[in-house]
N, C-alpha and C positions, 0 to 999 in steps of 0.2 A: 357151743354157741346155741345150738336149737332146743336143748334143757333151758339155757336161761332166759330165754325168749319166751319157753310155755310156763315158765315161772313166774316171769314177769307179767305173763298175759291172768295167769292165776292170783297174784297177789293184788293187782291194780284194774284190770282193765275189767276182767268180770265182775270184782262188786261194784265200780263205778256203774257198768251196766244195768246190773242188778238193780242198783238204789236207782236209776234213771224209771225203770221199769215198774219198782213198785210203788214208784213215790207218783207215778202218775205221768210220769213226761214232765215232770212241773220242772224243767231244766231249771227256770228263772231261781231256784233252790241253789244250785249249785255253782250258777257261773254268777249270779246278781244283774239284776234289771237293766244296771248299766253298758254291761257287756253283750246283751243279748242285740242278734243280729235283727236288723229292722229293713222293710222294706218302705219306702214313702207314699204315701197318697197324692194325687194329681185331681188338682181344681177345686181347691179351696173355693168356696162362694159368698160374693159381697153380696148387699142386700140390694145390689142395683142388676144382681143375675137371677133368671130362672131359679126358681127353687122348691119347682113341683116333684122333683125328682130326688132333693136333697136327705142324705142320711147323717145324723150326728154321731162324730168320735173325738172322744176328748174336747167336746167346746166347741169343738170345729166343725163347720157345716159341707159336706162334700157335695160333688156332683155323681151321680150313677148313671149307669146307661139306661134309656128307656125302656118302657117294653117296647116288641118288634116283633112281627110277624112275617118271613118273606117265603119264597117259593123254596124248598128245595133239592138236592139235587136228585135224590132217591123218589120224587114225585108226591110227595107230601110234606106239607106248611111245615117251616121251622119257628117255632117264637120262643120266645124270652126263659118258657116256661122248662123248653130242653135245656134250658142250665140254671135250674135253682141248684142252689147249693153246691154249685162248681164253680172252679178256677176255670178260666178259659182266655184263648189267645185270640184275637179279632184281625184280620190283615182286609187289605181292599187289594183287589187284582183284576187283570184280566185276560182270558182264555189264548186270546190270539197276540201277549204282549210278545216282542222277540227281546227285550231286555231285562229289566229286575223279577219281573213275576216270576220266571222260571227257577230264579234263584233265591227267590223267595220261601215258594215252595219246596225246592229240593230243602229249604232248612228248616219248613216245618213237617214232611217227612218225615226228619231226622229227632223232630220234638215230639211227633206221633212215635218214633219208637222208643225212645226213653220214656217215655209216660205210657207204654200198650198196657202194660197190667193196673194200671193207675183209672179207678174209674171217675175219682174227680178231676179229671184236668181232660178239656177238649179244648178243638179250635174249631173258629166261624171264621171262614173265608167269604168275604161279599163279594160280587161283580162290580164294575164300577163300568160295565159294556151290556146293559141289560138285551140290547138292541142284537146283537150277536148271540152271547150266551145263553143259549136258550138249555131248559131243564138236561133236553140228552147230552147237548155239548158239555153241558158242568157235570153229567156220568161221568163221559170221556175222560174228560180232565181231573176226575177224582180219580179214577182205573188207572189214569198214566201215572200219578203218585201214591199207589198203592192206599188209597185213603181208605179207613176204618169208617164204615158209616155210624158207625155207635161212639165215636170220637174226633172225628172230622167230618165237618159239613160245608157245603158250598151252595152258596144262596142267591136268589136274583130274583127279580122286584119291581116296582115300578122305579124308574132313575128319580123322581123326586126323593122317593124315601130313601131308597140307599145311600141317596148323596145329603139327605138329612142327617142321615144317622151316623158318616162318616165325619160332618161336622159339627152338629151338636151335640152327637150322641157319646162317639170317642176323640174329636178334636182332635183326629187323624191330618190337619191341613189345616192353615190359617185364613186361607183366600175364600172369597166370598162368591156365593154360584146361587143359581136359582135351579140346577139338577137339567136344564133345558138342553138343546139340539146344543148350543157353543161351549156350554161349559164339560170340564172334565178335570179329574182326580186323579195323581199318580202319583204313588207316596210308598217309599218301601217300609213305614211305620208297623211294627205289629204292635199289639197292645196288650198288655197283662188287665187281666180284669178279676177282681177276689170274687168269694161269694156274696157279699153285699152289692157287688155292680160296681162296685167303686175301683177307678183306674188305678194301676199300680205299679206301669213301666211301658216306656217309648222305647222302641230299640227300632235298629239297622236291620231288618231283616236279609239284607244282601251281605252281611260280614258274620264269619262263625262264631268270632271273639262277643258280640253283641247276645247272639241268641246261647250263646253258652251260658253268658250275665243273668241272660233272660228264664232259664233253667233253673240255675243256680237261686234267682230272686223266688221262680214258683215253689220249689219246698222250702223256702224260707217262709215264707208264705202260707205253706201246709204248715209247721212249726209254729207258730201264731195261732192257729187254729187249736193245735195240740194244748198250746200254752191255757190257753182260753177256757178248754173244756178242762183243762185238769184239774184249775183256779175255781170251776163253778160246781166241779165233784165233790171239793170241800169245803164249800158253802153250807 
């Protein structure tokens, strides 16, 4: 049985590998365009939306997230700038929640360590308690979820702009707030975001079934990239 298993691995699976490898990753070679796994884009824009932010694919006009500047947790500014060219995951929480936050983060914990040697894929965690979470408490609360400062960050800000950019930025919530003393945010939403800014998954952050999807969508995601750079090698 175990000869024809390394026979079989011999005969099929290492040149499939092989031509995968040298042809570039250009998978769309092998399986056809049709077949190949796709992730969606979120927020298509009419011409009666913002569209100082807007990127084109395929005809289509997206929404991106702004840029953003906020405080963060290690004592120095986070902006937009720490994620060029990365995938990253956006949730809103807050330090002293006793319900979903916590299990929030124990499941992106669990995406910080499927991705630790991965240096494109982080996460932004925002405050949505700026009033509370002050810089050492977002330490605290990074140290209790073993965060990677070089791949998890946790951010706090003035409440206008956090609660700006929770809803025009990732349209984390649909309800209408002015970021003031009455209003407030609580949404177990994380959010996939590509290297363009452009959104690319809503998930349950409190269900494992969700952010497994949520995995599963980011190196589909990195795959697309591969597709991309293979197509423009042989240009």
């Amino acid at each position: 049985m175990g000869n024809k298993i390394i026979a079989l691995f011999i005969a099929f699976i290492m040149p499939v590998g092989c031509l995968l490898l040298l042809d570039g990753l250009d998978i769309l070679n092998v399986l056809g365009r049709e077949n190949r796994p796709f992730v969606k884009r979120y927020v298509a824009l009419t011409d009666e939306m913002e569209q100082s932010n807007a990127i084109k694919v395929n005809d289509t006009l997206w929404h991106t997230v702004p840029d953003f500047s906020f405080d963060g947790h290690t004592g120095r500014k986070v902006t937009h700038n720490d994620f060029k060219d990365k995938i990253f995951i956006a949730d809103f929480f807050f330090s002293h929640c006793p319900s979903i936050c916590p299990q929030m983060s124990k499941q992106l914990q669990r995406v910080q360590y499927e991705f630790r040697k991965d240096t494109m894929i982080k996460i932004l965690s925002h405050t949505v308690d700026p009033e509370r979470d002050s810089i050492p408490r977002l330490a605290e609360y990074a140290e209790l979820y073993e965060a990677d400062s070089t791949k998890w960050l946790f951010v706090t800000g003035s409440k206008v702009d956090l609660y700006e950019q929770a809803r025009k930025g990732y349209y984390v919530v649909i309800t209408e707030g002015d970021g003031g003393a009455e209003d407030f945010i609580h949404t177990p939403n994380l959010v996939l975001v590509d290297k363009e800014r452009v959104i690319r998954g809503y998930y349950d952050g409190t269900k494992e079934e969700e952010v497994n999807q949520m995995m599963m969508d980011i190196k589909t995601v990195q795959l697309e990239y591969l597709w991309a750079a293979g197509r423009k090698a042989k240009e």
